[in-house]
N, C-alpha and C positions, 0 to 999 in steps of 0.2 A: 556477696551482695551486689557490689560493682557488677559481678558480671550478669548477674541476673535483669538488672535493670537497664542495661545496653541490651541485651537480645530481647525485652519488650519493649525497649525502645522502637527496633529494627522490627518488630513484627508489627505493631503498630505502625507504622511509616510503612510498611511493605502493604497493609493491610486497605490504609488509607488509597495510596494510588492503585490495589487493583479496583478499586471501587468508584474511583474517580479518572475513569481512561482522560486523556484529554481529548480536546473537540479539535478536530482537524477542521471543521466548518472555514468556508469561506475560496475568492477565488485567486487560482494560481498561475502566476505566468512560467513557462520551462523557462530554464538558464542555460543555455548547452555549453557555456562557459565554465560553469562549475558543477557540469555534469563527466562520468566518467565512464568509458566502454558505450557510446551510446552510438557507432558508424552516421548510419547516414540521417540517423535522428538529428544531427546537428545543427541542421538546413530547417530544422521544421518549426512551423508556429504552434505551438500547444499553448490554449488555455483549459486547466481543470477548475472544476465549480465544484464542490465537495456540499452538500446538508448533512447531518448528521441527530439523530436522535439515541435513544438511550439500545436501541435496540437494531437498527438499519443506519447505515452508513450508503450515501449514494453518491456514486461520482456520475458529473457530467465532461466529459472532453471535448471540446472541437481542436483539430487539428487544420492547419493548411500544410502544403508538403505537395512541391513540385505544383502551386498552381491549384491543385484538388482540395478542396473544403470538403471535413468528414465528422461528424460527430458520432458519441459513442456514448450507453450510458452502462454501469458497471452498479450493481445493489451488494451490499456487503451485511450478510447477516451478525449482529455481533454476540447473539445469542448461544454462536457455536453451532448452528442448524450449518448442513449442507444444501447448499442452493445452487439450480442451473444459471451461469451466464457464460454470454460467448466474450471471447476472448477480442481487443481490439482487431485481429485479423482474422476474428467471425468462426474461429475453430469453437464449437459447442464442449461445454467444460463444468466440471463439476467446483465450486469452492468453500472453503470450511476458512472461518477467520475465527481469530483468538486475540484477547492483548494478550503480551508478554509484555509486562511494566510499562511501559507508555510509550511500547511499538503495536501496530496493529499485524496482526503476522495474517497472511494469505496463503492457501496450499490451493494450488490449483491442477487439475488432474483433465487431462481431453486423453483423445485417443490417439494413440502414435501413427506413425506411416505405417508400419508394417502392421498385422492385423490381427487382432490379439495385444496387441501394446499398448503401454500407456502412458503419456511422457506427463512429468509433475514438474510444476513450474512455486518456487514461491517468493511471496513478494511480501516487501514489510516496509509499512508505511512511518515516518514518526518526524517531530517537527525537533527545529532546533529549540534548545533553551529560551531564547527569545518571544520564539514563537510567529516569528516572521520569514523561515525557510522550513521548505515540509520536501521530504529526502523520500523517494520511491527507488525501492532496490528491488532487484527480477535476479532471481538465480535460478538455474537448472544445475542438477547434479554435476560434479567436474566440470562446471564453466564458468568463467569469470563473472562474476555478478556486476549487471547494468543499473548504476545508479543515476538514477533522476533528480533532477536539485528544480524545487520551486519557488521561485518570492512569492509572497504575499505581494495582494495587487492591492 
């Protein structure tokens, strides 16, 4: 009986938060301090501006870096729809998002160098506990995964 009533517990609670993703809403300063594998991102100004609704997820970035002010904006379907954006260094890309528990998971697909290829990049977004640091990881297959640490501003 005990054990019945822990695994609806746990379905119910598993249930609740895919229903309720959290809101990543709001704006973020980078930390390159408490970021990790990030080279010459560490020099760089990034502010990210995130809105978010039940359905589209939108990032705004401005970056400085080396002097160059560059903005960037980034739509995240959360639908699970596949959608065209380009990539911040403007390579044209296919991306499909998902929660997985109160990460936003990203697969992003463009075309490789060589032709006929196609390099897959994914990235997954999710805040701390608090809800005052929001963590961007970038991984490609066999490479150390680039993670971004943001404060809340």
């Amino acid at each position: 009986m005990m054990r019945r009533i822990a695994v609806l517990f746990f379905a119910v609670a598993f249930a609740t938060a895919a229903a309720n993703p959290p809101d990543l809403s709001g704006t973020w300063v980078f930390n390159a301090g408490k970021s990790k594998n990030i080279g010459m991102m560490a020099s760089a100004e990034y502010t990210s501006t995130i809105t978010q609704t039940e359905k589209v997820l939108t990032v705004s970035d401005t970056t400085v870096f080396s002097g160059q002010r560059q903005t960037h904006e980034t739509r995240y379907d959360l639908t699970g729809a596949t959608v065209p954006n380009d990539s911040p260094m403007g390579d044209k890309s296919q991306t499909s998002s998902h929660w997985s528990g109160n990460k936003l998971v990203t697969s992003w697909e463009s075309d490789g160098a060589v032709a006929g290829t196609k390099v897959v990049r994914t990235e997954t977004r999710h805040l701390s506990d608090d809800g005052k640091t929001l963590f961007l990881e970038s991984a490609r297959a066999g490479k150390e995964p680039m993670v971004m640490v943001f404060d809340r501003k």
